[in-house]
C-alpha positions in Angstrom: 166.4 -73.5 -20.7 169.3 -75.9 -20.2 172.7 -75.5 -22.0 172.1 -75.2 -25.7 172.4 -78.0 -28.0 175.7 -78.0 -30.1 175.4 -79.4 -33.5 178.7 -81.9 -34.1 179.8 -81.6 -38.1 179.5 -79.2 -41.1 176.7 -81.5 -42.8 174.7 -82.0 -40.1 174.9 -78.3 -39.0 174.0 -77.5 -42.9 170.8 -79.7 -42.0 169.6 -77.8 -38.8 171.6 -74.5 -37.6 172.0 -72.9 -41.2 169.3 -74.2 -42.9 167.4 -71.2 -44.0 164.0 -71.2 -44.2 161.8 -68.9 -46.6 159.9 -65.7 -44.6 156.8 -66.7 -45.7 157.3 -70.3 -44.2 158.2 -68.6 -41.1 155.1 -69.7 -38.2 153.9 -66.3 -37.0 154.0 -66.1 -32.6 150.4 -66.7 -31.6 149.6 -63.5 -30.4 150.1 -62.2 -34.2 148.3 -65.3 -35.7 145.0 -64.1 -33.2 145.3 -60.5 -34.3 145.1 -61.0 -38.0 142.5 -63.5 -37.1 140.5 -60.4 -35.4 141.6 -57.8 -38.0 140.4 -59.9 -41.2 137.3 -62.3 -39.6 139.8 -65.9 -40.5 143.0 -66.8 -40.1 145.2 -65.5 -42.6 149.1 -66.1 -43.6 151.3 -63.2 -43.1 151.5 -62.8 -47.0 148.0 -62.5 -47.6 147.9 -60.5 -45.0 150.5 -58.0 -46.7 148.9 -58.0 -49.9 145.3 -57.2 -48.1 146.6 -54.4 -46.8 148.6 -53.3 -49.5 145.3 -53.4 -51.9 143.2 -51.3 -49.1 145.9 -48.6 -48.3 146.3 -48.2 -52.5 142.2 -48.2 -53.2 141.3 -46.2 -49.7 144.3 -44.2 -49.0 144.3 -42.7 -45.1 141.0 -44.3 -44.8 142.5 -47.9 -44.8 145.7 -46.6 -42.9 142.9 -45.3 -39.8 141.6 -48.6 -40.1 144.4 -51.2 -39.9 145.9 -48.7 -37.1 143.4 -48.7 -34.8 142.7 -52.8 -35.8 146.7 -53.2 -35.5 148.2 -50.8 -33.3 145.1 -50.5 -31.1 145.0 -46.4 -32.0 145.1 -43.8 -34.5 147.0 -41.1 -34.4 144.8 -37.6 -35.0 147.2 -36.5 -37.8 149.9 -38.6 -39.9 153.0 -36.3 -40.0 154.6 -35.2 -36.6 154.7 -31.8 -36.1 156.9 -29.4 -34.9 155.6 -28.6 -31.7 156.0 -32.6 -31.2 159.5 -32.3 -32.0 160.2 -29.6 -29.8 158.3 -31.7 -27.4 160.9 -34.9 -27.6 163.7 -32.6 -27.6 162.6 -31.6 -23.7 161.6 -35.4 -23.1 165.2 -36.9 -23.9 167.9 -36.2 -21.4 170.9 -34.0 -22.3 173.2 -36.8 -22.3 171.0 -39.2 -24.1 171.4 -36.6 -27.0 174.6 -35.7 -26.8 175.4 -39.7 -27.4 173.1 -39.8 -30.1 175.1 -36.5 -31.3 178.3 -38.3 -31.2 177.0 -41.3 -32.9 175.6 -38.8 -36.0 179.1 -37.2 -36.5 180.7 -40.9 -36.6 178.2 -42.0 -38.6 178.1 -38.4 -41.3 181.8 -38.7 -41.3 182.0 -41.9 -42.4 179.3 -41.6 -45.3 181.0 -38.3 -46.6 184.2 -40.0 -47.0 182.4 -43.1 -48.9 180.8 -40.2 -50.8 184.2 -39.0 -51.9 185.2 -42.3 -53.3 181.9 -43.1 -54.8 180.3 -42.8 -58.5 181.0 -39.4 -60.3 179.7 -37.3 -63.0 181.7 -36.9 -66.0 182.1 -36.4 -69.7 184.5 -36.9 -71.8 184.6 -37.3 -76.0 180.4 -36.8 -75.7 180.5 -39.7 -73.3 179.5 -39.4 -70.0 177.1 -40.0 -66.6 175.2 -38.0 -64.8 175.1 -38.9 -61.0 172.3 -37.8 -59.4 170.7 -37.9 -55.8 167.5 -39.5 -55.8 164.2 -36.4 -55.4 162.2 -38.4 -52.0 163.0 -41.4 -50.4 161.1 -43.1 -47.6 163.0 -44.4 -44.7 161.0 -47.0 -42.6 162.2 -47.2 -38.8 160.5 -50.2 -37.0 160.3 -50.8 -33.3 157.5 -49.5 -30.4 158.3 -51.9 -27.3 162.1 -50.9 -28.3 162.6 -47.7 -30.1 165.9 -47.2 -32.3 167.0 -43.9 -32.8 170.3 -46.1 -34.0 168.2 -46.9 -37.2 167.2 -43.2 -37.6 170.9 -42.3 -37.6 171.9 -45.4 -39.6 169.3 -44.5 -42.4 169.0 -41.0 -43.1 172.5 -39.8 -42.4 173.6 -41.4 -45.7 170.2 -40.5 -47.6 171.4 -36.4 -46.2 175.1 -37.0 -46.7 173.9 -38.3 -50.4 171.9 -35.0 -51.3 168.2 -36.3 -51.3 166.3 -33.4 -51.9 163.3 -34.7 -49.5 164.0 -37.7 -46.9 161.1 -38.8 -45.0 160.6 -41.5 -42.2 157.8 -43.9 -41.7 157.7 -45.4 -38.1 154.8 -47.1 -35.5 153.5 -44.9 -32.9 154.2 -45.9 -29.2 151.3 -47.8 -27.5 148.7 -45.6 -26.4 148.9 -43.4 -30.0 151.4 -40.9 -27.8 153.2 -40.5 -31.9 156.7 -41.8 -32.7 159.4 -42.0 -29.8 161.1 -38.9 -29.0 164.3 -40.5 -28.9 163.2 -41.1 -32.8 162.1 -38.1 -33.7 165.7 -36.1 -31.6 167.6 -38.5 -33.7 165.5 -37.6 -36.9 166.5 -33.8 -36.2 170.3 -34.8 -35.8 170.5 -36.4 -39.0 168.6 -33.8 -40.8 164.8 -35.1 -41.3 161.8 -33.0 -40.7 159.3 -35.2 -42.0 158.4 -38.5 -39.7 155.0 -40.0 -40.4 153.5 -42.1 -37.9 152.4 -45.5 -39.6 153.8 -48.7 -39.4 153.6 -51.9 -40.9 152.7 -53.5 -44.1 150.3 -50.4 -44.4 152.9 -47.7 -43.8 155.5 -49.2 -47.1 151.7 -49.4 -49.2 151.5 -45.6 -48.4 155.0 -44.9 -49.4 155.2 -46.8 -52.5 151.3 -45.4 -53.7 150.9 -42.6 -52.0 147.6 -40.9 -49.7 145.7 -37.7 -49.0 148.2 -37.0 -46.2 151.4 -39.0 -47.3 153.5 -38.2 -50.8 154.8 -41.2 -52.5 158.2 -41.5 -52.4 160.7 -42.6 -55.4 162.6 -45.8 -53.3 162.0 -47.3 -49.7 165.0 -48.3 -47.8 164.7 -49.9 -44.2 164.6 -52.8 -42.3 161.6 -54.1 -40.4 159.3 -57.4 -39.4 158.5 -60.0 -41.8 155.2 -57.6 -42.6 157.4 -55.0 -43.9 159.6 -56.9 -45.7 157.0 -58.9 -47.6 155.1 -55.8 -48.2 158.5 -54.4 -50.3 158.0 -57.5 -51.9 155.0 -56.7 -52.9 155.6 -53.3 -54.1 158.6 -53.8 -55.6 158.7 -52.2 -59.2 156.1 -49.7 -58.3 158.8 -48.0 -56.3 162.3 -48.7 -55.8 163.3 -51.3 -53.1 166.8 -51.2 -51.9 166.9 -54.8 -50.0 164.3 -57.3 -48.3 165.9 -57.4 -44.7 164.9 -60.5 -42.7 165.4 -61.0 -39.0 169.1 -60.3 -37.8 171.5 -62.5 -37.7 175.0 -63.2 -36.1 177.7 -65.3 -36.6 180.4 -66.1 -34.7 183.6 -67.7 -35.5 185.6 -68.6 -32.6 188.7 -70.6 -31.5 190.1 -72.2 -28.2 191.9 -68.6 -27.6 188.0 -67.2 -27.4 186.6 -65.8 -24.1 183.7 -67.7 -23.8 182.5 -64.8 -21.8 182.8 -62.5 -24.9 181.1 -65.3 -27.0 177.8 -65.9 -24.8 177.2 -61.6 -24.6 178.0 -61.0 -28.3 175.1 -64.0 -28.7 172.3 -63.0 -26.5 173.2 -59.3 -27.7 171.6 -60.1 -31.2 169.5 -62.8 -29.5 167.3 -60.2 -27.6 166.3 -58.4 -30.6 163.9 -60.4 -31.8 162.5 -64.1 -31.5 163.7 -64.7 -35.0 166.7 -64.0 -34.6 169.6 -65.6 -35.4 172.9 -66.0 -32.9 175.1 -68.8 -33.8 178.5 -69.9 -32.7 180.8 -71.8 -35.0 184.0 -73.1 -33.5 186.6 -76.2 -33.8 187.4 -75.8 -29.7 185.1 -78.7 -28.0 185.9 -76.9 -24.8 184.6 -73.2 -26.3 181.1 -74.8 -27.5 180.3 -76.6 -23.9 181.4 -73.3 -22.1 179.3 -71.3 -24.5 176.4 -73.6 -24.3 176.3 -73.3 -20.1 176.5 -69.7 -20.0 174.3 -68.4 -22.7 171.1 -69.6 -20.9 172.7 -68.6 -17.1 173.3 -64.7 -18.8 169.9 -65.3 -20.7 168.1 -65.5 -17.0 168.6 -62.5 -16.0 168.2 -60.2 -19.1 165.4 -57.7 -19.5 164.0 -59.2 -22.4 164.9 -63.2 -21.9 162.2 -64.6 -23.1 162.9 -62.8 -26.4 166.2 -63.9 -26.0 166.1 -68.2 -25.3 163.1 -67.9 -27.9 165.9 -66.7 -30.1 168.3 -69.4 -29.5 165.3 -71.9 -29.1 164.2 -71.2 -33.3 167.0 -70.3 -35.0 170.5 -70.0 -33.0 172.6 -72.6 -31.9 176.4 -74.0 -31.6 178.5 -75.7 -34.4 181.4 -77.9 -33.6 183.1 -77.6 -36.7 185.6 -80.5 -37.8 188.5 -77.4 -38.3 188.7 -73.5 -38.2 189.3 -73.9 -42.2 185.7 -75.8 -42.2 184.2 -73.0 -39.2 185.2 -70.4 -41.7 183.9 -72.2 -44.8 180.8 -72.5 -43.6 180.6 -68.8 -42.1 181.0 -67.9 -45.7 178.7 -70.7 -47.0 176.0 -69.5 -44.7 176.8 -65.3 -45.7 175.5 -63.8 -42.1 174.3 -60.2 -41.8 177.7 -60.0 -39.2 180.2 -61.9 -39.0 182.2 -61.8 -35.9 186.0 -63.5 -36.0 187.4 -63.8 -32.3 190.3 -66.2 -33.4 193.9 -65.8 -32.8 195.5 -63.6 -35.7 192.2 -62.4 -36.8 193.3 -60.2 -39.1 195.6 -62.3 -41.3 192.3 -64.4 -41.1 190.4 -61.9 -42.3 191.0 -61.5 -46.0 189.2 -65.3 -46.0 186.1 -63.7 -45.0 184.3 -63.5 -48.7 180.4 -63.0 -48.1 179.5 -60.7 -44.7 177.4 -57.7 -43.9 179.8 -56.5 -42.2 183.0 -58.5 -40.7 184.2 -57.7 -37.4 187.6 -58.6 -36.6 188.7 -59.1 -33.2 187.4 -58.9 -29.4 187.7 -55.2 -29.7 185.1 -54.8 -32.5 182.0 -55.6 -30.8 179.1 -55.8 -33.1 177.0 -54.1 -30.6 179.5 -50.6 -31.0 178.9 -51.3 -34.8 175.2 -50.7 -34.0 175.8 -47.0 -32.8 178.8 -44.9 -33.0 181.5 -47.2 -35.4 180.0 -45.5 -38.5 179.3 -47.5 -41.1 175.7 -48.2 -41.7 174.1 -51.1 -39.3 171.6 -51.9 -42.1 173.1 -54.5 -43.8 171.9 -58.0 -45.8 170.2 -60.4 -44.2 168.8 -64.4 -45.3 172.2 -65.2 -47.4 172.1 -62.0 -49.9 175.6 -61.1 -48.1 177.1 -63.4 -51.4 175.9 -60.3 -53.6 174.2 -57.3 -51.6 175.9 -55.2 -49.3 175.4 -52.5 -46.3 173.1 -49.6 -46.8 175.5 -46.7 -48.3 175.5 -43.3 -50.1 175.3 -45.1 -53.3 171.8 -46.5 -53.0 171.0 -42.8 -52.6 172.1 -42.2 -55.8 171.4 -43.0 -59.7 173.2 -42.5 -62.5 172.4 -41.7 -66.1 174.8 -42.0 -68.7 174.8 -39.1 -71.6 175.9 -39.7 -75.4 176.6 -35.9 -76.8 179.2 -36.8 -79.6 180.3 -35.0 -82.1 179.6 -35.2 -86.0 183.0 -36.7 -86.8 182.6 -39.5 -84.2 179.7 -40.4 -85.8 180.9 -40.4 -89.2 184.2 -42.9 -87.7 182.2 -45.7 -85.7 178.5 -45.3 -87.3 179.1 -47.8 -90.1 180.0 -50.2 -87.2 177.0 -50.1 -85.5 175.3 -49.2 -88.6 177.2 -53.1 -89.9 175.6 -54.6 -86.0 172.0 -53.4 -86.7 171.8 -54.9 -90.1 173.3 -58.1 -88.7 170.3 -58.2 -85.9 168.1 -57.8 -88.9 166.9 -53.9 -87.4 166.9 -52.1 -90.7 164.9 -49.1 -88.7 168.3 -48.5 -86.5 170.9 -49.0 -89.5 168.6 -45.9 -91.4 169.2 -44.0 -88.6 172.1 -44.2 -88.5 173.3 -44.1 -92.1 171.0 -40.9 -92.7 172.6 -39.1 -90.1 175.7 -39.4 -92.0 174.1 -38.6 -95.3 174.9 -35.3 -96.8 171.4 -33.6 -96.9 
């Protein structure tokens, strides 16, 4: 790959680098194209796909789950749930200090969610008027990744579901190749944060046995996770069946940088999100000429020699790319136009800058603030909106663990003072049946 492209203009960089498309526009890689092919008998979109195996998994239960595993994943695992002796099994495969980072990442990360928990929704009641705030009974928490695990996600999920007060939180994640069950670096991190129950299904299949239910997996009240586009059209699908907290796309990364940039910092803080996926989405938007060619050279040079660079220029080659943006005003205009999952200012005075920053994930202001350190130990959750919901969603918090419902318990003589008002509104919307019951509430009988 040569130096990357740089798009010159806010219209034309509308047109190509932040033009979003729809997932289920999105071509599928080849290699997925040929297994659906194999798995249904004819080629298939990923949205028919979904809803195939949504309909199987609901009529068939585990049956359908054994099947699409060993068609999908290649294996079937002998039981769904992982037990204890596989627990105690990852605990001895993970190295010490592998765990105790994954330890210090869980305090960061429980600290931070009981202090958002302080500041949250309360019960009260006051006059007969009131809400209840409850923790939801059993969530499902889906965890993608086999050819890279992340116990990160584990952390970045349950930790607020525990911190919350779910009374059951289990996890729904692939088995690695082979069918050796979930990653013990998942399943120490699911201990840490407090889960004993990881089930080991993935895919479009794994969210149709949350959301339904099967012989060996309980249905769960709301779903919350990020995954592949399979996962997220399969919430789609199931949406209103069972509670849905966000559709999560591919990640994205934005960042908004000026001549005062280290070009350096830019290019790593790219091909970090780059290498996640080859849907990703790493994009530079900066006013500094001089910043967008330096950029451009070095991302594919550090690309060369990454462990996953092919993941990494695919990245860059469908959805990333460089905007030369007319003025920082217009650079940070558009960042908020286009609402990225992260949103990373490396600018001079970024934090005066910073109150500009309207629709973000998460902002991260400064060199210091690395997205990556976001992704671990900073605290707040790393699951966060993706494909432009950042204008009205935001990160996964204590409060999607919770629901509220309000009480009315008033009195007789509150009734008697504001009854003939609402008594008055019922008539006027021509419902007799509410102003009677009302009125004979305040009758003397």
């Amino acid at each position: 790959m040569t130096a990357l492209p740089i798009v010159r203009g806010a219209e034309a960089a509308r047109r190509s680098v932040l033009c979003r498309r729809p997932l289920e526009e999105i071509a599928l890689p080849a290699a997925v194209a040929a297994t659906l092919r194999q798995v249904f008998g004819r080629d298939v979109s990923a949205e028919e796909a979904v809803r195939l195996i949504i309909d199987a998994v609901r009529r068939e239960g585990d049956q359908a789950l054994r099947r699409f595993a060993v068609a999908i994943d290649g294996h079937a695992p002998d039981t769904w749930e992982t037990s204890e002796e596989e627990f105690r099994a990852a605990a001895k495969e993970v190295d010490r200090e592998t765990i105790g980072a994954i330890q210090i990442a869980a305090e960061r990360v429980r600290h931070f969610h009981e202090r958002q928990l302080a500041h949250a929704a309360k019960s009260f009641s006051e006059d007969g008027l009131g809400q209840v705030v409850r923790p939801l009974r059993r969530v499902g928490l889906y965890v993608p990744g086999t050819a890279v695990v992340y116990p990160s996600t584990v952390l970045h999920t349950a930790i607020p579901a525990v911190v919350a007060g779910v009374e059951e939180v289990c996890i729904a994640s692939p088995s690695s190749p082979g069918g050796a069950g979930v990653s013990p670096l998942k399943l120490v991190a699911a201990q840490i944060a407090g889960v004993e129950i990881v089930y080991k299904v993935g895919g479009a299949q794994a969210i149709a046995a949350l959301a339904y239910g099967t012989e060996s997996i309980h249905r769960v009240d709301k779903i919350f996770g990020p995954g592949n586009i399979f996962v997220t059209l399969a919430k789609r699908w199931v949406f209103g069946d069972v509670g849905i907290e966000a559709l999560y796309g591919p990640t994205e990364a934005v960042i908004v940088a000026d001549e005062s940039a280290d070009p350096e910092l830019c290019a790593a803080d790219l091909l970090a999100q780059a290498e996640h996926d080859e849907l990703a989405c790493p994009i530079l938007i900066t006013p500094s000429e001089r910043l967008a060619n330096e950029v451009a050279r070095i991302v594919p040079e550090r690309a060369s020699v990454m462990e996953r660079s092919e993941i990494a220029l695919a990245a860059f080659a469908n959805r990333g790319g460089i905007v030369l943006a007319e003025d920082l005003e217009t650079a940070l205009a558009l960042a908020n136009e286009f609402a990225p999952e992260h949103l990373s200012l490396q600018i001079a005075n970024a934090e005066e800058r910073a109150g500009s920053i309207r629709n973000a994930g998460g902002l991260f202001v400064g060199e210091a603030s690395a997205e990556a350190l976001a992704d671990y130990v900073a605290g707040p959750s790393h699951v966060m909106p993706t494909g432009g919901s950042a204008r009205y969603a935001s990160p996964l918090s204590v409060g999607d663990f919770l629901k509220t419902t309000t009480v009315v318990n008033v009195s007789s003589d509150l009734l008697r003072e504001v009854g003939p008002a609402a008594e008055r509104m019922a008539q006027a919307e021509g419902l007799g049946g509410h102003a009677r019951s009302l009125e004979i509430r305040r009758s003397d009988r």
